[in-house]
C-alpha positions as CSV (number, residue, x, y, z in Angstrom):
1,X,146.3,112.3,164.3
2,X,143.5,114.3,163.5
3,X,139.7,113.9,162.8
4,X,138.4,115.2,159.0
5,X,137.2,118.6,159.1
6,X,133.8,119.0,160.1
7,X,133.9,115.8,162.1
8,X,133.9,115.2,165.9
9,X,133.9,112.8,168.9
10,X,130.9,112.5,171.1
11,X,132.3,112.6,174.3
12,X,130.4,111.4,177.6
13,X,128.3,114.7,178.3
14,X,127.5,115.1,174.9
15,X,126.1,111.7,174.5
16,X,124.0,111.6,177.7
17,X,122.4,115.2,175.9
18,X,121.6,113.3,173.0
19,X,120.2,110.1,174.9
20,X,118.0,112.9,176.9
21,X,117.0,113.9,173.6
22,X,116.2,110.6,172.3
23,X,114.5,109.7,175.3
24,X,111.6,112.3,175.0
25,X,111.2,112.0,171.6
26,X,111.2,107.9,171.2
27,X,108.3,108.5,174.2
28,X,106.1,110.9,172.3
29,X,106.7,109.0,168.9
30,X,105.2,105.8,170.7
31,X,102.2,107.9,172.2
32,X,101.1,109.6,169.2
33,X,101.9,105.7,167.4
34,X,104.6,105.8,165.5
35,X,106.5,102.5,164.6
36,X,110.3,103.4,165.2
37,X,112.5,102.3,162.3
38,X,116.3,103.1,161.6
39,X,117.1,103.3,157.9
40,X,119.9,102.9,156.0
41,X,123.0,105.0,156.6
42,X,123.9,104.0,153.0
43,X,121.9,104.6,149.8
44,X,122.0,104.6,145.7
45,X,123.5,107.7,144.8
46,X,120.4,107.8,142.3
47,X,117.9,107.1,145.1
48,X,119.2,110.6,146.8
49,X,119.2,112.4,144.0
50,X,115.1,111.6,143.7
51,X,115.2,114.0,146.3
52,X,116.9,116.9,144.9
53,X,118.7,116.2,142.0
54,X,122.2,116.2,140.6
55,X,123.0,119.4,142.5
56,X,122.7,117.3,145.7
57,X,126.5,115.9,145.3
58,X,127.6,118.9,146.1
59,X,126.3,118.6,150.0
60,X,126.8,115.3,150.8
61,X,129.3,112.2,151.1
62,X,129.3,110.5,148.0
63,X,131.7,107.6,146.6
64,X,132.1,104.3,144.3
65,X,132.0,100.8,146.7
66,X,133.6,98.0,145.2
67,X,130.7,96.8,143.3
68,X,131.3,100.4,141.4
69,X,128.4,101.3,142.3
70,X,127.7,105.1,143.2
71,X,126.3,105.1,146.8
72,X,126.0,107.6,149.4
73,X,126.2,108.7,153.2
74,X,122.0,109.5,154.1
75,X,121.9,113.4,154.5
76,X,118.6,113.0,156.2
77,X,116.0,110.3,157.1
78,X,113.4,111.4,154.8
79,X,114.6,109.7,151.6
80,X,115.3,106.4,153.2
81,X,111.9,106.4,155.0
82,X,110.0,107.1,151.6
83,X,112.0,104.5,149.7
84,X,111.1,102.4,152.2
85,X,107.1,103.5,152.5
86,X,106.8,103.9,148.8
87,X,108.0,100.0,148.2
88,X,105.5,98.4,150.9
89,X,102.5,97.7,148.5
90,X,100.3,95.9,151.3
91,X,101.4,98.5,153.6
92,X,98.4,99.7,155.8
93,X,97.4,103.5,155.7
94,X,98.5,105.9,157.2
95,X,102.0,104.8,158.0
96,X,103.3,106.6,160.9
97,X,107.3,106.0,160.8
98,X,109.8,107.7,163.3
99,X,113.7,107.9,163.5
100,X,116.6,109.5,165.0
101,X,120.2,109.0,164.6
102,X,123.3,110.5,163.3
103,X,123.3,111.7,158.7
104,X,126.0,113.4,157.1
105,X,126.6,116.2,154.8
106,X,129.1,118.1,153.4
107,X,128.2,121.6,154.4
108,X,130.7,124.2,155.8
109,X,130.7,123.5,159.5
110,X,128.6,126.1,161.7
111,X,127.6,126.9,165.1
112,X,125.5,123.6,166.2
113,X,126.3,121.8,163.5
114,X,129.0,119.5,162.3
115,X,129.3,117.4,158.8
116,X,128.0,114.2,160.9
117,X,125.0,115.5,163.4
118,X,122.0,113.9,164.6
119,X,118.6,114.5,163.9
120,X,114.7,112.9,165.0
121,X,112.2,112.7,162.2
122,X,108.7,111.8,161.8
123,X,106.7,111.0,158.8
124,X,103.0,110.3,157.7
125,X,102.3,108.2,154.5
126,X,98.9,108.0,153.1
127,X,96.1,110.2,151.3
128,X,96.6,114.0,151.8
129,X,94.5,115.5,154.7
130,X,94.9,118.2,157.1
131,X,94.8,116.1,160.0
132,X,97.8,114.2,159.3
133,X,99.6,118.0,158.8
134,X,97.9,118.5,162.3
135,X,99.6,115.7,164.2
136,X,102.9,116.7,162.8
137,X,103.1,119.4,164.2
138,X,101.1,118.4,167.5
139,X,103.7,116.0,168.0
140,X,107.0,118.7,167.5
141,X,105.5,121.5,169.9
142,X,104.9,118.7,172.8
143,X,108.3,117.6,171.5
144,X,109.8,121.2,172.8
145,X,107.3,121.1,175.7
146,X,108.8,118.3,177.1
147,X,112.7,119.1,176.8
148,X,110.8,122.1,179.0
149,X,112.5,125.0,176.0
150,X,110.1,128.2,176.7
151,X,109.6,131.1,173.4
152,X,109.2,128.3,170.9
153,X,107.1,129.7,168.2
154,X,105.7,127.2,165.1
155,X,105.6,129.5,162.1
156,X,103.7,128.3,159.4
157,X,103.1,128.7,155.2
158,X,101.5,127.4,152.2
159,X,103.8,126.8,149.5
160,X,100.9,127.3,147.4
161,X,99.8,130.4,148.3
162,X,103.2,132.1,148.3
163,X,103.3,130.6,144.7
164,X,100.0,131.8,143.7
165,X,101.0,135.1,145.1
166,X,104.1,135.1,142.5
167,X,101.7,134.8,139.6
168,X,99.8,137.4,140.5
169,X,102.4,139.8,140.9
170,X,104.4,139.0,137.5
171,X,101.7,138.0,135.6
172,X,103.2,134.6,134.8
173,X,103.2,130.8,135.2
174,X,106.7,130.4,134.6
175,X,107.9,127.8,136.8
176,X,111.7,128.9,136.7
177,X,111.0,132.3,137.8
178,X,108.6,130.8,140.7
179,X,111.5,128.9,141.8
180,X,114.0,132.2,142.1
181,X,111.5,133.7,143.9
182,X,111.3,130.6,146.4
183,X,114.7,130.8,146.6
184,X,114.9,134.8,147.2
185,X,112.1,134.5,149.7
186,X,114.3,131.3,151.8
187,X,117.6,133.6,151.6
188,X,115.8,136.8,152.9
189,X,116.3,135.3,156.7
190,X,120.3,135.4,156.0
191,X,121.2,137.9,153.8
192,X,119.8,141.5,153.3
193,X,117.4,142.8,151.3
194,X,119.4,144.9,149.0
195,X,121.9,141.8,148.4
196,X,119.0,139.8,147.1
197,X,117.8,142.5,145.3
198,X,121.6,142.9,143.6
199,X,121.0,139.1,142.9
200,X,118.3,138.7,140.8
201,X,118.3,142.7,139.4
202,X,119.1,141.2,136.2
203,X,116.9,138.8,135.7
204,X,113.4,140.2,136.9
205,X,111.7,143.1,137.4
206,X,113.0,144.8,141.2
207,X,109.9,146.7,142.0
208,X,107.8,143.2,141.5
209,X,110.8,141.8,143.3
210,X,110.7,143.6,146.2
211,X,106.9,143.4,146.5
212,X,107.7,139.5,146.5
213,X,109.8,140.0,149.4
214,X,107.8,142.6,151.5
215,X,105.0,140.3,151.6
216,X,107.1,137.2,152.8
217,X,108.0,140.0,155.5
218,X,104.2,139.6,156.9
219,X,103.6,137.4,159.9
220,X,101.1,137.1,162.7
221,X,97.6,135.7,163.4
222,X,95.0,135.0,160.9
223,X,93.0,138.3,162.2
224,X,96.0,140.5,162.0
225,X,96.6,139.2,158.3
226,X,93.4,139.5,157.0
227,X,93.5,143.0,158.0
228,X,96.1,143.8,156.4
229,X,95.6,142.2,153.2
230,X,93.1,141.1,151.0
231,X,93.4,137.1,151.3
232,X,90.7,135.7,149.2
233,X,92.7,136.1,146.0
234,X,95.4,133.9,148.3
235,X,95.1,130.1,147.0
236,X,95.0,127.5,149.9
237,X,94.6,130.7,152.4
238,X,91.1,128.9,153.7
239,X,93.1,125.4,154.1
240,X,96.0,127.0,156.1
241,X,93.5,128.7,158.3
242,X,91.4,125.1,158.9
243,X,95.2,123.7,159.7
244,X,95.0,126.6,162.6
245,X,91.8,125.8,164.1
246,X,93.0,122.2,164.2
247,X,96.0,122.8,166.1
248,X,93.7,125.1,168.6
249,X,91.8,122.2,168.8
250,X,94.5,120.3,170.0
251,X,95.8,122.5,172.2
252,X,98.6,123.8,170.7
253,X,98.6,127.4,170.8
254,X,102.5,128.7,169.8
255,X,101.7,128.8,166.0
256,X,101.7,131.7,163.9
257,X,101.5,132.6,159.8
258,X,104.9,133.3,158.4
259,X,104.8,134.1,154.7
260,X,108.7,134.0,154.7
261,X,108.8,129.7,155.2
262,X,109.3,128.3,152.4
263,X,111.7,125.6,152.8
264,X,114.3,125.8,150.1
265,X,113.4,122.0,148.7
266,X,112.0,121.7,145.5
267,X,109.8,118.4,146.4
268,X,107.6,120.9,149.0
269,X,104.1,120.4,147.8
270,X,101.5,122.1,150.3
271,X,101.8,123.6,154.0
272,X,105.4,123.9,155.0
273,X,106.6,125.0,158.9
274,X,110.0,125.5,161.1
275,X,110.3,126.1,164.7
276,X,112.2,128.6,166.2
277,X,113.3,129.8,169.9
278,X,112.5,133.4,169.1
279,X,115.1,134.7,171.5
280,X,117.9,133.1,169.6
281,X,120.1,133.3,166.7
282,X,120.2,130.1,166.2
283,X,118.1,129.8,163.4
284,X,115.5,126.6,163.0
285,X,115.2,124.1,165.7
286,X,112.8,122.1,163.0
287,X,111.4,121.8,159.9
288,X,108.9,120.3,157.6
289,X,106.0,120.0,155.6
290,X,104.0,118.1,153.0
291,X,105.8,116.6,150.1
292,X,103.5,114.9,147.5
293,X,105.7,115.1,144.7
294,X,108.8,113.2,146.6
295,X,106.4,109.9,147.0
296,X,105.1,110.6,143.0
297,X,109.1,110.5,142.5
298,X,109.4,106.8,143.9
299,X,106.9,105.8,141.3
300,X,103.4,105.9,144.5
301,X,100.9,108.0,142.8
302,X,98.5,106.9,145.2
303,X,99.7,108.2,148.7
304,X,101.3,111.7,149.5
305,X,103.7,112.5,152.9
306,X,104.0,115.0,155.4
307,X,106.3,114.8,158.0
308,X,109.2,117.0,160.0
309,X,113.3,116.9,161.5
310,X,114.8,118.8,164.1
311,X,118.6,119.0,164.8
312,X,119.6,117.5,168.0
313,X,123.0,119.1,168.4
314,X,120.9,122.6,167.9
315,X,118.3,122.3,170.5
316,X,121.5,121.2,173.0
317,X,122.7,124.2,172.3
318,X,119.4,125.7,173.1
319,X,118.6,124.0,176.2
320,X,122.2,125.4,177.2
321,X,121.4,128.8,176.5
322,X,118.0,128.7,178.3
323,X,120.0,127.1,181.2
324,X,117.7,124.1,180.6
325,X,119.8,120.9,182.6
326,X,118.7,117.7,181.6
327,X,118.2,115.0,184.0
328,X,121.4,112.8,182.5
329,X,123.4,111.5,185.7
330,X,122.3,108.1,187.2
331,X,122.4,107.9,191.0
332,X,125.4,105.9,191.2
333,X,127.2,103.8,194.3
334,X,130.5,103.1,194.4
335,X,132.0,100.1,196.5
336,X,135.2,100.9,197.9
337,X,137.4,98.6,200.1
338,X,140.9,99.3,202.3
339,X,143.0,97.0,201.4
340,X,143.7,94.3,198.8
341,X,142.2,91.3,201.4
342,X,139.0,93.0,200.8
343,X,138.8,93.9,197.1
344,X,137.1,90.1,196.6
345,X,134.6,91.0,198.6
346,X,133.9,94.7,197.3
347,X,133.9,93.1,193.5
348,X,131.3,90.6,194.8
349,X,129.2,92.9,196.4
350,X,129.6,95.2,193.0
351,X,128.4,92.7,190.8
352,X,125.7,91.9,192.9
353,X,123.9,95.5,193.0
354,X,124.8,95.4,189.0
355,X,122.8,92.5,188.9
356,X,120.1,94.2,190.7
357,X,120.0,97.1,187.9
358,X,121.9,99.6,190.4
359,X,124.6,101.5,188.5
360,X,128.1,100.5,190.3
361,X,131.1,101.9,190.5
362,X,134.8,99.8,192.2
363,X,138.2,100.5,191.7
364,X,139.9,98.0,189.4
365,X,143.4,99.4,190.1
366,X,144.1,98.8,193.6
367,X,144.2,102.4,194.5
368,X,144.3,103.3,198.2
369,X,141.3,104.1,200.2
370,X,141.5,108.0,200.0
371,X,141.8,107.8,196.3
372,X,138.8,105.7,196.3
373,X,136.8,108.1,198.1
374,X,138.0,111.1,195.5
375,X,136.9,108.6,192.7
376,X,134.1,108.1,194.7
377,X,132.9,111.8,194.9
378,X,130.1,111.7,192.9
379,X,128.2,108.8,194.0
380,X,125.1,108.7,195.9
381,X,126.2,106.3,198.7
382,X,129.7,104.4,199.4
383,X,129.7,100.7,200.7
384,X,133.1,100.2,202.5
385,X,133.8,97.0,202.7
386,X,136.5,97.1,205.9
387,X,138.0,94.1,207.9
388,X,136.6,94.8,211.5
389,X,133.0,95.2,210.4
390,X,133.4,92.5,207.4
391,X,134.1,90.1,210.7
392,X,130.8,91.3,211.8
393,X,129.2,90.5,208.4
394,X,128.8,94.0,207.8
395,X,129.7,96.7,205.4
396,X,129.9,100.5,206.0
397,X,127.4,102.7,204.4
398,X,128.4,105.9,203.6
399,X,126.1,109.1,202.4
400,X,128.4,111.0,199.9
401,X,125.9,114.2,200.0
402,X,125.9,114.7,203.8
403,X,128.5,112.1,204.9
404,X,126.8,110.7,207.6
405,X,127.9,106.6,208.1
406,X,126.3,103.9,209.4
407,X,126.8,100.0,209.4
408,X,124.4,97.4,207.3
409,X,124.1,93.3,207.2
410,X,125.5,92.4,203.9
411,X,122.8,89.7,204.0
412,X,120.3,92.3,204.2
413,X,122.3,94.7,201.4
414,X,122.3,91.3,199.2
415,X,118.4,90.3,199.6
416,X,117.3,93.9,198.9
417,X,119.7,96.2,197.7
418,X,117.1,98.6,196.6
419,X,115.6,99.1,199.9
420,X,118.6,99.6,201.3
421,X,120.2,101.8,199.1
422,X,116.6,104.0,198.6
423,X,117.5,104.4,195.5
424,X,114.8,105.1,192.6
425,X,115.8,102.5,190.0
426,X,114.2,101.9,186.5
């Protein structure tokens, strides 16, 4: 039997990745106060296509439920967090909404990520304002600051000024050919230049062309821009340098301009931003910006959004190749017992310490001592419950890192096990 393509198991390792993930992030969301929610893993066909259209079926997990209704698998948690924002009239302002859990699409499998993967997400819901754009992405680089990942750069755009840029250079407010050059500008980071070029030759003009993509080529601070080019001809160039000073007024220091983000998405109305590990190939960690238009789409005139989503399986596989180890094992003790007389007493004694939040390991099979022990290996301590000591009321305690023994009351184990153990515990 075999899983669909593009699917997987999350095995034990895996997981306990993932909870470290979830961990951090669900802490920060609840510092910078965001109410956690979990949308729907099912919505109206229709509802997704708000998002982007028709040409949305084409990447995700559509079908017909028994109602025949067209409904669909959530690709991401932005769509189900604005239909939910947009339909909460009394609602107070700004709404700060967090998730993370597993979506599903129906891209070709890659490196880091599958057709079902995991992502976090936060969003902002209310009037526009830079400071809302500001404690997005406060909130992602303390995100990568706590998972300890070094070389995260933010890089940062206007969709606005790369659009304003457009006009200028083909003399035209032709919405179409704005839209190829979004889309020509996006692909730049995985194909070559030439094979864009050889894409849209002809349709538009290549020497306006490949201005359009030498300038989403330029990067840096806002000093080394402005000296190379004339920005006050650049709309929204003043509001993405006050979105700068912000975040340096926050403390957060790893940003740079990138006229080369974009972010594909139709429904991106104003600054835009991904992170990236800039000594990997991995591509972006995260992503996001404002999206006005997506909140006009579900019929709220009145608020706008901003918000981001990183992929979980990809930063994993980041942490890995920064030889980042997550603190995922609990500090375990195993009760072990030599012979069948004594396995009441060991389950007793192991129900006990799992009463007292101490994670407990016994054998359930009846295996013999040494087979206990190899079980055992990765435990902190072993209790041995034996029957000369046991006549003593007493239980052998054993230190599975230096394996040094000594004897204990079981009265005193069972009034504080935590003492006894010296085990941190949460």
């Amino acid at each position: 039997m075999e899983l669909p393509r593009g699917m997987k198991d999350f095995e034990d390792k895996e997981n306990a990745n993932i909870e470290h993930i979830r961990y951090h992030f669900k802490k920060l969301s609840n510092l910078y106060g965001f109410s956690f929610m979990d949308p729907s893993p099912i919505e109206l066909l229709s509802v997704l296509e708000t998002k982007s259209g028709p040409a949305i079926r084409d990447e995700i997990y559509y079908f017909k439920d028994k109602g025949d209704r067209e409904v669909a698998l959530r690709f991401d948690f932005t769509v189900g967090l604005t239909r939910y924002a947009t339909a909460q009239k009394s609602m107070r302002l700004p709404a700060k909404i967090s998730a993370f859990g597993g979506v599903f699409r129906y891209d070709e499998p890659q490196k880091g990520r599958y057709r079902y993967f995991h992502q976090w997400d936060v969003e902002i819901y209310g009037k526009p304002n830079l400071e809302s754009e500001a404690e997005i992405i406060e909130l992602t680089s303390r995100l990568f600051d706590s998972l300890l990942l070094k070389d995260i750069t933010i890089d940062i755009n206007h969709r606005n000024l790369v659009e304003s840029f457009i006009n200028q250079i083909f003399d035209s407010q032709d919405p179409k050919l704005v839209a190829d050059m979004l889309r020509a500008i996006d692909k730049i980071q995985k194909k070559s230049k030439q094979e864009i070029i050889n894409e849209f030759k002809d349709r538009y003009d290549i020497i306006k062309l490949e201005k359009i993509l030498e300038f989403s080529q330029i990067k840096g601070t806002i000093p080394e821009i402005e000296a190379k080019l004339d920005t006050t001809k650049l709309q929204s160039w003043t509001e993405l340098k006050q979105l700068l000073d912000s975040l340096e007024n926050r403390g957060v220091v790893n940003t740079r301009i990138n006229f080369g983000i974009v972010r594909g998405l139709d429904y991106y109305s104003g600054m835009v931003f991904e992170v990236f590990d800039k000594n990997s190939t991995l591509g972006a960690l995260a992503g996001g910006g404002r999206y006005d238009s997506l909140t006009k789409a579900f019929g709220r005139e009145d608020i706008g959004a901003t918000g981001v989503a990183g992929g979980v399986e990809r930063i994993i596989l980041t942490m890995q190749e920064q030889k980042i180890i997550p603190e995922t094992k609990q500090t375990r003790v195993s009760v072990l017992y030599i012979n069948e007389e004594m396995q009441k007493v060991a389950m007793s004694i192991a129900s006990l310490l799992r009463l007292n939040n101490i994670p407990t390991d016994v054998d359930l099979s009846g295996k013999n001592l040494k087979k206990q022990i190899e079980q055992a290996s990765e435990s902190k301590y072993c209790i041995i419950v034996a029957p000369k000591e046991l006549e003593n009321s007493k239980v052998v305690l054993r230190n599975m890192q230096d394996g040094s023994e000594s004897q204990i009351d079981i009265e005193q184990l069972t009034d504080d096990p935590q003492s006894i153990l010296n085990l941190k515990m949460p």
